[in-house]
C-alpha positions in Angstrom: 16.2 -33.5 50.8 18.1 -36.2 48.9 17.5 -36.5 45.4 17.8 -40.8 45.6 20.2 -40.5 42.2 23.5 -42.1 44.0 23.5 -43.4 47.3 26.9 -41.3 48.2 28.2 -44.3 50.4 29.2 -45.7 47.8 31.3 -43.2 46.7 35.0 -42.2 47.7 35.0 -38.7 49.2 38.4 -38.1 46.6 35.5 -38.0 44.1 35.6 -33.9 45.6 39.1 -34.0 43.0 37.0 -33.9 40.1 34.8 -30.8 41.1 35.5 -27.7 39.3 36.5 -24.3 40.6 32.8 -23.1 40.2 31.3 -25.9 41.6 34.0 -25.4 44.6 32.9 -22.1 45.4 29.2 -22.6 45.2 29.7 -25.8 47.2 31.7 -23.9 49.7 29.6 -20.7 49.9 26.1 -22.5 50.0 27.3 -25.0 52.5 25.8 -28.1 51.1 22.1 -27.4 49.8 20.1 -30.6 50.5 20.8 -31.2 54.1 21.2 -29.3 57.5 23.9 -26.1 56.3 25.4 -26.1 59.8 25.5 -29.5 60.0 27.0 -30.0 57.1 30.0 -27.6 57.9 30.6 -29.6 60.8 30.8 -32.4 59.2 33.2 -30.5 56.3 35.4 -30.1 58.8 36.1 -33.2 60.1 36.4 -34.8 56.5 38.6 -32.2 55.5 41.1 -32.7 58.6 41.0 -36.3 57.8 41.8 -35.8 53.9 44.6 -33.1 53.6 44.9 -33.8 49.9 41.2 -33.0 48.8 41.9 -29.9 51.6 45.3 -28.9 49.3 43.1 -29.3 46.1 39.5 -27.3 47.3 42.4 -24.5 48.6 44.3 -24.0 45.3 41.7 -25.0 42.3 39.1 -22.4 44.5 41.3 -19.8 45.9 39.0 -17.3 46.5 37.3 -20.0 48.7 41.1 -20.7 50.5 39.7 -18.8 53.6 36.8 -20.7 53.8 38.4 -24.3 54.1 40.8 -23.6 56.6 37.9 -22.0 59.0 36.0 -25.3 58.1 38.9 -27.6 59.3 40.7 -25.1 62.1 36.9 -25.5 63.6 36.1 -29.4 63.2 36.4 -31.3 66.4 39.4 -34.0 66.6 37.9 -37.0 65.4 39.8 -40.1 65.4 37.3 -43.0 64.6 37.2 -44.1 61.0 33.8 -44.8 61.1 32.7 -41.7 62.4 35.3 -39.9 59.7 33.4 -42.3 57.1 30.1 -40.4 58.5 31.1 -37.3 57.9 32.3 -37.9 54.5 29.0 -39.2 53.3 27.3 -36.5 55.0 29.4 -33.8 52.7 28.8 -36.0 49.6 24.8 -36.3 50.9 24.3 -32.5 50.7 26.2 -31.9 47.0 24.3 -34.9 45.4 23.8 -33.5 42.1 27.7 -32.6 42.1 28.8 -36.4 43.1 26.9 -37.5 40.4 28.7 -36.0 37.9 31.5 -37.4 38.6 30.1 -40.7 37.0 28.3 -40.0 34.1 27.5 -43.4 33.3 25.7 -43.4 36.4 23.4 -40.5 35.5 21.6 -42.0 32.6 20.1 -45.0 34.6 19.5 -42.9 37.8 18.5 -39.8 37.0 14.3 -39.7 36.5 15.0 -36.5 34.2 17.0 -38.4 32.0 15.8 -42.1 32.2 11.9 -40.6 32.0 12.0 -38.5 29.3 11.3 -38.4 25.6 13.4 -36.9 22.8 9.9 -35.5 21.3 9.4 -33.6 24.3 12.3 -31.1 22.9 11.2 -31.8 18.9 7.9 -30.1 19.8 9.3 -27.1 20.5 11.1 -26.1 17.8 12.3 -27.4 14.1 15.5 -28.9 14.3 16.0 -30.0 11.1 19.3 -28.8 9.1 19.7 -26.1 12.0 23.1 -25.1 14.3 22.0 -25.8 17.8 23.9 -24.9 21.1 23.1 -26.8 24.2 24.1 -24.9 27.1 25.1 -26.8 30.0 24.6 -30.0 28.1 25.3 -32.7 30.7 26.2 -36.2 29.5 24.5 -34.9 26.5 20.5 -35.4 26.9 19.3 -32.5 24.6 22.4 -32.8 22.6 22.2 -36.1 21.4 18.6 -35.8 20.7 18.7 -32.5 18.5 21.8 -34.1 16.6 19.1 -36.4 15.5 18.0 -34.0 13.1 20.2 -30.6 13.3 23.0 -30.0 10.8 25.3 -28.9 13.6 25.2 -29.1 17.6 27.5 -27.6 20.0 27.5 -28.3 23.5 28.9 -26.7 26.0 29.6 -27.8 29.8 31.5 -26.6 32.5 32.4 -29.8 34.1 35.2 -31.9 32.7 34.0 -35.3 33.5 30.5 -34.4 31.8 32.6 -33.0 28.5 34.9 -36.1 28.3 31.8 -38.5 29.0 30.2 -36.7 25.8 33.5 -37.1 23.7 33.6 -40.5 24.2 30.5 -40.9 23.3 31.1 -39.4 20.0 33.8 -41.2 19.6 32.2 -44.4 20.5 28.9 -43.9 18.0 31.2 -42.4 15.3 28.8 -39.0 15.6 29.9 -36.9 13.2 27.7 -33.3 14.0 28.5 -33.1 17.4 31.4 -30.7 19.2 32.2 -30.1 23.0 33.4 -27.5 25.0 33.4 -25.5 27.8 31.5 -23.2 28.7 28.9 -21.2 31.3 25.8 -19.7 30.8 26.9 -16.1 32.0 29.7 -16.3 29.6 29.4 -18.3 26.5 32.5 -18.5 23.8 30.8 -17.6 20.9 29.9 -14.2 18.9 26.7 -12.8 18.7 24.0 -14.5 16.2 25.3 -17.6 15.8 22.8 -20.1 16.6 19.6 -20.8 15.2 18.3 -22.5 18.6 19.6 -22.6 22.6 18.2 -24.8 24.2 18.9 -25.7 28.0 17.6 -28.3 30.2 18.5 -27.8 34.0 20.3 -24.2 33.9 18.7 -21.5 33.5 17.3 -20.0 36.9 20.2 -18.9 39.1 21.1 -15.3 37.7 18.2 -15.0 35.1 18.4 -12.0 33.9 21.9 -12.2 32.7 21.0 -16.1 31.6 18.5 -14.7 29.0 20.8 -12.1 28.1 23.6 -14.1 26.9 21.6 -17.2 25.5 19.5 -14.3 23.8 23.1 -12.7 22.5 24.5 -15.9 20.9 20.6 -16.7 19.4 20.2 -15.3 15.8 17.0 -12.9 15.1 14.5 -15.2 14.4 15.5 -18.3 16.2 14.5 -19.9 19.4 15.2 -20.2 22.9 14.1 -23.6 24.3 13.8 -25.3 28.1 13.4 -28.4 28.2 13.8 -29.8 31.9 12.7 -33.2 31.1 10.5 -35.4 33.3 10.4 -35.9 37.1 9.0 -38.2 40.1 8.3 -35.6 41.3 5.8 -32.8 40.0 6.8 -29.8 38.7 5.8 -26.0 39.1 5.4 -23.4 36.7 7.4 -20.8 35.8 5.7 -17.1 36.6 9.8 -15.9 35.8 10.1 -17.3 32.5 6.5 -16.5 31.3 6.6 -13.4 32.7 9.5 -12.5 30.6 7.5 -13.7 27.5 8.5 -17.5 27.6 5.8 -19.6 26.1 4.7 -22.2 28.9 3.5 -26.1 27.8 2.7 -28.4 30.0 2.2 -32.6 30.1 2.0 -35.0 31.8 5.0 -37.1 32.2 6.0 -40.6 32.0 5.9 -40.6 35.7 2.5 -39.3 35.9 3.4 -35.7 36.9 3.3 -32.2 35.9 6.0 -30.9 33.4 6.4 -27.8 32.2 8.9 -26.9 29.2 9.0 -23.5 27.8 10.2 -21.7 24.6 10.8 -17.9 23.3 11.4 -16.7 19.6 14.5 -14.0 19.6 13.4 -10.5 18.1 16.3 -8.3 18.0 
């Protein structure tokens, strides 16, 4: 099911030359997630035969995934109509939306609902930010981050994809934000020591590998401080989250600016 963020036609199929060696090998292994899996490795196939550079570049940024893009091509049918090429392009693009889009940052802030609907109180009522050192863990073009900067002494953000990190920078650099530093970083294995910050807040990460999530936002978290998801709001209504609760999350819910449910959630570290 299409998210409606980007129409993917519009974008070049190179945009794949941006993607990250993790994003590769979920892509790659997952075989698209928003549209028919074998379907789309047809498709994969042909666009990959018909673009031998992004082929070279998925092979040697993602080798553990080498093996898997030359099945996908060896297998694709000859196809020698641009159109139909063009087809299977979008199609690819079409089933890793929320990967295209980050390759245009700029793009994300007026599209995306989470972004474009939400409030920065949302995220101030679930914790005191004021004069605190805040990580943002898979910060995006910078949502939560710019928000807690607002009112935290120092905030760190750290994001795995490069285009995200250098649409952040600029940012900074732009506004002349002085509290503000980016790097990368995932959620299974974050670069700092333990107890270092006195909130970690998230918006769209935490969910994959939970357990381990928890543990290493949990590790970096000083005794005392918070833990903080903060999705931000949807056209689409939300569920709750028997995982996080479950685990001792503290649920809240609203109503959003697009008249559905949200559900943000919070934790205080005792170590």
């Amino acid at each position: 099911m299409s998210l409606g963020w980007i129409n993917p036609s519009e974008y070049s199929f190179n945009s794949l030359l941006f993607f990250e060696r993790f994003q590769i090998r979920i892509m790659l292994r997952h075989a698209g997630w928003r549209v028919d899996n074998t379907e789309w490795k047809r498709n994969m196939g042909i666009a990959l035969k018909a673009n031998p550079t992004v082929e070279w570049y998925l092979k040697r940024r993602c080798p553990e995934c080498a093996s898997i893009v030359e099945e996908l091509a060896a297998d694709a049918p000859v196809v020698s109509s641009a159109e139909q090429i063009r087809a299977a392009e979008v199609y690819v693009m079409d089933g890793v939306e929320d990967f295209i889009v980050y390759t245009t940052p700029e793009v994300m802030a007026e599209k995306c609902d989470f972004i474009r609907g939400w409030s920065r109180e949302r995220l101030f009522q679930l914790a005191d930010f004021t004069g605190k050192t805040v990580l943002d863990v898979g910060a995006g073009s910078g949502r939560l981050t710019f928000a807690a900067a607002e009112k935290a002494a120092w905030v760190y953000a750290s994001e795995p994809v490069g285009t995200l990190r250098e649409f952040m920078r600029d940012k900074i650099a732009r506004e002349g934000i002085k509290n503000v530093r980016v790097l990368d970083g995932l959620i299974t294995d974050l670069p700092f020591p333990d107890n270092t910050f006195d909130i970690v807040m998230s918006g769209h990460v935490i969910g994959d590998e939970l357990d381990e999530e928890i543990a290493e936002i949990t590790r970096v978290c000083k005794p005392g401080g918070w833990l903080v998801d903060c999705p931000g709001d949807s056209e689409g209504d939300m569920a709750p989250s028997p995982e996080l609760t479950s685990r001792g999350w503290e649920e809240i819910h609203y109503i959003g600016s697009f008249g559905k449910d949200v559900y943000i959630h919070r934790k205080q570290v005792f170590k």
